[in-house]
N, C-alpha and C positions, 0 to 999 in steps of 0.2 A: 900540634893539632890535638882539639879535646874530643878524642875519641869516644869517652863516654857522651857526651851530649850530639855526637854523630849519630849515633846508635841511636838516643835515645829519639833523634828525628825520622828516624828510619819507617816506621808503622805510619807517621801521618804522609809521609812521601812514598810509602807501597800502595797505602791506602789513594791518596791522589791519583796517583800516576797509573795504578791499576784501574781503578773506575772510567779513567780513561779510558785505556787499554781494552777493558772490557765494553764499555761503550762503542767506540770505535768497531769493535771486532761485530757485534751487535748488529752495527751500524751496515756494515757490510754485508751482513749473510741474510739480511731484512733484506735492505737492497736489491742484493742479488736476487731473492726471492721473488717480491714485489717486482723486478725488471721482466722476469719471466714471465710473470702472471698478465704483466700487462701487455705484451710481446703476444701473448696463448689468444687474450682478447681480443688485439688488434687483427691475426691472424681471422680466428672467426668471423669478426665484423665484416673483412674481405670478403671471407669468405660466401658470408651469406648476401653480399652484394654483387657478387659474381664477376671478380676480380681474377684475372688473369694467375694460375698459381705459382707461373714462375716471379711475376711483379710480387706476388705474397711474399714468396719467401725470400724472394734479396731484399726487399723492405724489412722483413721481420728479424735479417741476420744485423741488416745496419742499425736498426733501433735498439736491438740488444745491446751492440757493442756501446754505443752513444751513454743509454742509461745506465751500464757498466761503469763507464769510465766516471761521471757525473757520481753514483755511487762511492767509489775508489778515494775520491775528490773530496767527498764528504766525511768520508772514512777518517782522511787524512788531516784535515780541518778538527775535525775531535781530540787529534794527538797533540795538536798544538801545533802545528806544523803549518807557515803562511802558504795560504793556497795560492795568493797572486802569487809569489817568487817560483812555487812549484808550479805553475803553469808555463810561466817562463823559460822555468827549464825545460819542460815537459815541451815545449816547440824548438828550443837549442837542440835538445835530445831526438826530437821529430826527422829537422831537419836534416841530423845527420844519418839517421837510422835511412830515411830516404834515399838518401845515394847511396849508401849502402845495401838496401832492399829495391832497387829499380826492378829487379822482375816482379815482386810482389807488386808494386804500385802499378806496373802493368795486366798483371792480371787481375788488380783492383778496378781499371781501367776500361779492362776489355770487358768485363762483367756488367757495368754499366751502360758500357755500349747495346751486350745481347740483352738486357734487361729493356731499354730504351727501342732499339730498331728491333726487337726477336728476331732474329732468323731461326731461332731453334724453341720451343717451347716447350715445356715439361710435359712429359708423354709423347712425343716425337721422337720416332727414329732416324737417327740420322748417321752420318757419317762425315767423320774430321779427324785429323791427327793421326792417320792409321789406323783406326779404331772403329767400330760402328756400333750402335745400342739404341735403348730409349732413354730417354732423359728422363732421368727422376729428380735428379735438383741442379738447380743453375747459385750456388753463394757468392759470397763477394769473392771468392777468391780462383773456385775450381767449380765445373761441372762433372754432374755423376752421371754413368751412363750403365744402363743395367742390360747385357749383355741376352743373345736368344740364349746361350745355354745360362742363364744366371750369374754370372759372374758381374763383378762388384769394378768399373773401373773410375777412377779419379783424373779427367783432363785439365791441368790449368785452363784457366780463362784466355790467357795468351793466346795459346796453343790451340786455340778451336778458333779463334780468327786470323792467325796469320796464313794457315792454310784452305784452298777450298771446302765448305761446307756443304755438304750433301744432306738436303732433307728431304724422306722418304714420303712422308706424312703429306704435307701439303698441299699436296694433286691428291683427286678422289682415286686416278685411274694410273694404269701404270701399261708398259705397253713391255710382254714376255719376248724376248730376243732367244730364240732358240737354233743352234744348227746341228739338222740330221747330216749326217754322212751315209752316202746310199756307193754299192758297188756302181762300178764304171759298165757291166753288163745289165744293171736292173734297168726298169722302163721308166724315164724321169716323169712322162705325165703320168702315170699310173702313181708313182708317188705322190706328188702335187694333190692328185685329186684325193690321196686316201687322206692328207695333211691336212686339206679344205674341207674333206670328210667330218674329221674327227673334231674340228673347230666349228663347223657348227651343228654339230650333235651336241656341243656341252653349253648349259646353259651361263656360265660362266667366263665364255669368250662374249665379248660385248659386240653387237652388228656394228656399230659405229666408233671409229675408222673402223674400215674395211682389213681384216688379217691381210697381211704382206707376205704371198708362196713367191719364193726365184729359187733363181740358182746363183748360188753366192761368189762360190768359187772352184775350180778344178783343182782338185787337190793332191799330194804326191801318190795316192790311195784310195782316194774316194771324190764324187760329187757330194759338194756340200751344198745342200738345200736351205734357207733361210726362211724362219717359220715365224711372223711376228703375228701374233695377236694381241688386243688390247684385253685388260681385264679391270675389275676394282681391288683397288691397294691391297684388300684384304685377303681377296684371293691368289692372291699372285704367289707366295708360295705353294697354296693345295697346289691350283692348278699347274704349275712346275712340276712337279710330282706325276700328277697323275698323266699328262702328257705324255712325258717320256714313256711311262709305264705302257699305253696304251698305243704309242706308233711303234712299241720292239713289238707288241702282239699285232699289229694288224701287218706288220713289214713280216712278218715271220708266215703269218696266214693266208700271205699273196705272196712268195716267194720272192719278196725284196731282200739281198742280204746289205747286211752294215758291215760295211769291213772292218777290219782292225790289222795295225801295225804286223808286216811278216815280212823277212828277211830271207829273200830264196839265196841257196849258197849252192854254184857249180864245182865240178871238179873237173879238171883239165888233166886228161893225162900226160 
């Protein structure tokens, strides 16, 4: 082997084969740029036609990925590298990565689904998987749910339709399921009326449907009274709140007590 004239081809084969190299790399991080920029636009244009945000942004996750890969493809066409044979492979390697990734492809799956029928929509609170939040993003792959105290969670896409879906959002009204426990000596209509009282003293119980006063159940300690009034969505926690707060003071003010758990213990001599 003439080592010296290996050498001596050395600078025009660094020189080639790098201007590739560096072209190529070029090639990519334009690309990638350019894929974003155009992603950022498409978003907008949604946006300012008043495009659903959760269709925004699963469109906007799969268009990334698409003009990524298209990118990558070009990248690799610069190196010299046959794109048909690498494509080839690139669906050999697909196919197998696929049955390999079945729950990925599933929660590719289910994404399309919530994107397509929404049951759930970004800013909707809902409840699936154990979990309840508001939706801040639906991707191809997971949705995020931004919890009341803040917290950050990630449910696959699976996973928020194989089980029931509870969405809070939907309905304007929501209707407060409350049960007092009153002593077994208190006066039960004098209850009732101080319940129907205070529901519609707040302007926040809605007159239509009509609040629901009974008697729920005898209980092993108490009559439990069942207090349903209707409200709107957004009120529904205050008015939780202030509720309760307000039938311990008027039960307290009319000599209603509420019992609680007590263990009487005899002694037998």
């Amino acid at each position: 082997m003439d080592w010296t004239a290996l050498i001596a081809t050395l600078p025009g084969l660094a020189l080639r084969y790098g201007l590739n190299i560096l072209a190529a790399f070029a090639i990519f991080l334009i690309g990638k740029w350019v894929a974003r920029r155009m992603v950022t636009l498409g978003r907008r244009v949604m946006d300012r036609r008043g495009f659903d945000p959760t269709v925004v942004g699963f469109v906007a996750n799969i268009a990334f990925v698409v003009l990524l890969t298209l990118v990558i493809i070009a990248a690799l066409s610069q190196l010299g590298i046959p794109t048909a044979q690498f494509i080839a492979i690139i669906g050999a390697a697909g196919l197998a990565i696929g049955l390999a990734l079945q729950g990925s492809l599933s929660n590719f799956a289910s994404g399309v689904l919530l994107v397509s029928f929404r049951p759930a929509r970004v800013g909707d609170y809902i409840e699936t998987a154990g979990t309840a939040g508001t939706v801040s993003e639906i991707t191809v792959f997971s949705t995020t749910l931004i919890t009341p105290d803040r917290r950050t969670i990630t449910v696959p896409n699976s996973k928020v339709l194989d089980g029931p879906l509870v969405n809070y959002t939907t309905s304007e009204t929501r209707r407060l399921d409350l049960v007092i426990g009153i002593a077994y000596d208190a006066d039960v209509p004098a209850a009732k009326a101080i319940l129907a009282r205070l529901c519609a003293e707040d302007e926040r119980v809605l007159p239509e449907p009509v609040p629901q006063i009974g008697v729920l159940r005898l209980g092993a300690s108490s009559v439990d009274i069942a207090l349903r009034p209707w409200v709107a969505s957004k009120h529904y926690w205050p008015l939780h709140f202030d509720l309760h707060e307000r039938i311990k003071r008027e039960f307290d003010a009319n000599g209603i007590g509420i019992p609680f758990p007590q263990l009487d213990v005899h002694l037998d001599r």
